[in-house]
FIVODREN-294856 format. One record per atom (N, C-alpha, C, O, CB): x, y, z; residue in one letter. Coordinates in steps of 0.2 Angstrom, whole numbers, padded with zeros to 4 digits, always signed. Glycine has a CB too. Layout:
XYZA/...
This chain:
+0004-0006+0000X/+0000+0000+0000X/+0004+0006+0000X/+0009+0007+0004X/-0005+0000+0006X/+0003+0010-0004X/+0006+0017-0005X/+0006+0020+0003X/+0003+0016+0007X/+0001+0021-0009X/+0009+0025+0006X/+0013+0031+0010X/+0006+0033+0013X/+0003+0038+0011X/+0017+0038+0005X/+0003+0030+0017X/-0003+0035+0019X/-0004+0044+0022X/-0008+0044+0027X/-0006+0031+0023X/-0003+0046+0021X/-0004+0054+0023X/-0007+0053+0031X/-0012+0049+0034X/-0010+0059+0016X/-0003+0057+0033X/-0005+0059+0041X/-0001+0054+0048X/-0001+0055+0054X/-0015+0059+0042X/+0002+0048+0044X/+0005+0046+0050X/+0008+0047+0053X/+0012+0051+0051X/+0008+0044+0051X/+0009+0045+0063X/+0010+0048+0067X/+0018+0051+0067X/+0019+0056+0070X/+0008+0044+0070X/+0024+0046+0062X/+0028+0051+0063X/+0029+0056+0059X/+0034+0060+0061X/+0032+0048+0066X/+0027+0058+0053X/+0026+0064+0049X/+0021+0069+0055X/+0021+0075+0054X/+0022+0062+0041X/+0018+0065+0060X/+0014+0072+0061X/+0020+0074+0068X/+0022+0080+0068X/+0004+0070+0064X/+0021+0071+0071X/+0027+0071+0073X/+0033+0068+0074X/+0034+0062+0076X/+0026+0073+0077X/+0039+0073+0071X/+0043+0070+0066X/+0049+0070+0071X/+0054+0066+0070X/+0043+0074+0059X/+0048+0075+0076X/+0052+0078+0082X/+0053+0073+0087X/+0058+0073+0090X/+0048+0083+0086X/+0047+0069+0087X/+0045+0063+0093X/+0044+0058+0094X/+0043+0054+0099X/+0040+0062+0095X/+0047+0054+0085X/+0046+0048+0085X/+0050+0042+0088X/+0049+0036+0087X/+0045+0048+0081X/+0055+0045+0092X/+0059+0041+0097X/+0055+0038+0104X/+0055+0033+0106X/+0065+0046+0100X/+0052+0045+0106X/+0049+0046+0114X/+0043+0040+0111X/+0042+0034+0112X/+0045+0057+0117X/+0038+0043+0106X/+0034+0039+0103X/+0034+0032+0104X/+0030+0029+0108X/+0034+0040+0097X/+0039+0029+0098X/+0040+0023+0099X/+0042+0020+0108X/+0040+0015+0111X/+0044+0021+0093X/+0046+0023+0110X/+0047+0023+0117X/+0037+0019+0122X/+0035+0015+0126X/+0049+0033+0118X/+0035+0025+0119X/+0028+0026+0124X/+0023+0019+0123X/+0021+0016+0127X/+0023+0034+0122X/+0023+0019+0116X/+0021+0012+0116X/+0023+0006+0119X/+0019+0002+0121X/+0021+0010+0111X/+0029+0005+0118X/+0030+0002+0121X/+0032-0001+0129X/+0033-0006+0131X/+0032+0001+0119X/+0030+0005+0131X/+0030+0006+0139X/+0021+0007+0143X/+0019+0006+0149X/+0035+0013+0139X/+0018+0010+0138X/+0014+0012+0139X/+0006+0010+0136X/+0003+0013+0131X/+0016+0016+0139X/+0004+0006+0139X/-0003+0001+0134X/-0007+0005+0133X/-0010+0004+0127X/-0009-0005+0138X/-0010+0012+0137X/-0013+0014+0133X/-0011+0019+0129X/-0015+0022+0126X/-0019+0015+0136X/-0006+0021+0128X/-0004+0025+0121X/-0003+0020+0115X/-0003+0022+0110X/+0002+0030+0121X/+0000+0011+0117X/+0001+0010+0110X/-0007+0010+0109X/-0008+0013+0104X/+0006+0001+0107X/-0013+0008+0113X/-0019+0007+0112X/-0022+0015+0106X/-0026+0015+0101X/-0023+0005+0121X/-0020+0017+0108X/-0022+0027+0106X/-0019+0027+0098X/-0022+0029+0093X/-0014+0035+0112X/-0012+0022+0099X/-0010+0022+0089X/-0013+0017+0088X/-0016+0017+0083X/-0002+0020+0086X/-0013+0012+0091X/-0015+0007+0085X/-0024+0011+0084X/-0026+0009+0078X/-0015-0004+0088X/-0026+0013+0086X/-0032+0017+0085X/-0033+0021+0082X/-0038+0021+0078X/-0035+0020+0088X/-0028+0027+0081X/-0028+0029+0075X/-0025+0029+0071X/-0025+0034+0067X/-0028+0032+0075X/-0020+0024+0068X/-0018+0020+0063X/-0022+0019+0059X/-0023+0022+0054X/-0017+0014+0063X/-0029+0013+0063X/-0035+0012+0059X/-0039+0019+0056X/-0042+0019+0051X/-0039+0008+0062X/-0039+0024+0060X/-0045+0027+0058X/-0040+0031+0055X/-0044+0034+0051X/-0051+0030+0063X/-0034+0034+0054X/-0031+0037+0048X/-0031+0032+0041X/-0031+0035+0035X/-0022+0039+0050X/-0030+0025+0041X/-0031+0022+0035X/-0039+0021+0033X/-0041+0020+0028X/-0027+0015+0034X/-0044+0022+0038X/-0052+0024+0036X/-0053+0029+0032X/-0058+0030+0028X/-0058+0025+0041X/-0047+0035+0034X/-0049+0042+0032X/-0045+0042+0023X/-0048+0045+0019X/-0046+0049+0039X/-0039+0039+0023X/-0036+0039+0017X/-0040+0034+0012X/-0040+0036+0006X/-0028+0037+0019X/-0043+0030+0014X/-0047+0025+0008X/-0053+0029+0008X/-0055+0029+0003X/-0048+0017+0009X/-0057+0031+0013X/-0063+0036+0009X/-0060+0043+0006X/-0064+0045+0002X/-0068+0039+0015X/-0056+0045+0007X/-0053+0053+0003X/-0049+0047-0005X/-0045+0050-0008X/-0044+0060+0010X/-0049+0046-0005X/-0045+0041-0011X/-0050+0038-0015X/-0049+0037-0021X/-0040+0035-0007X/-0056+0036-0011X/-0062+0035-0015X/-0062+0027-0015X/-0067+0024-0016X/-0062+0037-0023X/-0056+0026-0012X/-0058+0016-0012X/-0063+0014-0008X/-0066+0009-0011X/-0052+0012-0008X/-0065+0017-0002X/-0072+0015+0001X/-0076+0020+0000X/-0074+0026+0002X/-0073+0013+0007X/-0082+0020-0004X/-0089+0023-0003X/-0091+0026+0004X/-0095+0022+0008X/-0093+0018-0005X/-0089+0032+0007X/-0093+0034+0013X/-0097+0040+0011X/-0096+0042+0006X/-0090+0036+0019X/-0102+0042+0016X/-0104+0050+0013X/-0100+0053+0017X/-0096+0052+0021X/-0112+0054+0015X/-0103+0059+0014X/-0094+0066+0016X/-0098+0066+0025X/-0093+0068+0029X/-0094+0080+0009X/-0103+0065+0028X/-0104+0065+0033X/-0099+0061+0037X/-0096+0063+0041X/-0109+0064+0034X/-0099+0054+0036X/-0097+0048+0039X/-0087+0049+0038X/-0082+0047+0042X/-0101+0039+0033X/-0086+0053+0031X/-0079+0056+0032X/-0078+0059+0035X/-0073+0057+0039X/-0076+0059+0028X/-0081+0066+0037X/-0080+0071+0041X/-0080+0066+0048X/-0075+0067+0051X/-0086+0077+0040X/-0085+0064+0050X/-0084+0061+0058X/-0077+0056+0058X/-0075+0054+0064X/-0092+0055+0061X/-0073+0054+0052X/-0066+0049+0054X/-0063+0054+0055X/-0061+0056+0060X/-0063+0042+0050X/-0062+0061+0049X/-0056+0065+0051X/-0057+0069+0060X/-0052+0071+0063X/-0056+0070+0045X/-0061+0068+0061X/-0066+0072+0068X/-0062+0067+0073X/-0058+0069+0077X/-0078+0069+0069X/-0063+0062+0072X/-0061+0055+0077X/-0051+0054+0077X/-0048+0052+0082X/-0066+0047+0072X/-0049+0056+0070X/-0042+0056+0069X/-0039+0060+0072X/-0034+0060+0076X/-0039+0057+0064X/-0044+0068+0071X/-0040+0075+0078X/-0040+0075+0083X/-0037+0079+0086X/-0041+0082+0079X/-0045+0070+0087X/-0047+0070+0095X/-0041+0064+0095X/-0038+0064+0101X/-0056+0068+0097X/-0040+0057+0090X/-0036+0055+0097X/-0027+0057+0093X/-0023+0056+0098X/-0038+0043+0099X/-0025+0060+0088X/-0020+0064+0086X/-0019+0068+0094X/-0014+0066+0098X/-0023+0070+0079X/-0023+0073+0096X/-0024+0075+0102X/-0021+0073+0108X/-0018+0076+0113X/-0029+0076+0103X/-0025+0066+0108X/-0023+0061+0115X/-0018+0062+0116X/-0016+0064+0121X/-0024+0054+0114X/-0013+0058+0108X/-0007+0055+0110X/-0002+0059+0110X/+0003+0057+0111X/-0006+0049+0107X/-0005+0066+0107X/+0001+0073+0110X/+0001+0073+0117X/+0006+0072+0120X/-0002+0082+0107X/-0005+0074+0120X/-0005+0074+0125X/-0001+0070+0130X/+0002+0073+0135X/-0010+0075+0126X/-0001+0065+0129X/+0004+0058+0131X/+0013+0059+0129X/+0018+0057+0133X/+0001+0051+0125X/+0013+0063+0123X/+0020+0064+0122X/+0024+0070+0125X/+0030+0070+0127X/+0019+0065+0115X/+0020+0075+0126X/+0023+0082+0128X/+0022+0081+0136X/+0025+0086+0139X/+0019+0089+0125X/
């Protein structure tokens, strides 16, 4: 599969030491990525067109990608 846009460590690119660090120290932040893993590849195959969603059901994954994006800042800093 192609480069998906918005992974965690493009989103931070600064952190991906501490990052991988946290995961593995920390259950619920790997729990926070592997969550949004999935819902950044829900969000790249409906913007890509490979799955059929309405722009509603898009709009609520990218909704759902910035809140836990958020989380796991919050976990990092």
């Amino acid at each position: 599969m192609p480069h998906t846009p918005h992974a965690l460590a493009d989103e931070f690119p600064t952190h991906k030491i501490k990052l991988s660090s946290l995961k593995g120290t920390d259950a619920h932040v790997a729990h926070l990525v592997a969550e949004y893993d999935a819902v950044n590849l829900a969000v790249y195959r409906a913007e890509s067109r490979l799955d059929l969603v309405t722009e509603e059901d898009e709009e609520h994954l990218r909704r759902a990608r910035g809140v836990l994006k958020d989380q796991i800042w919050a976990r990092i800093k």
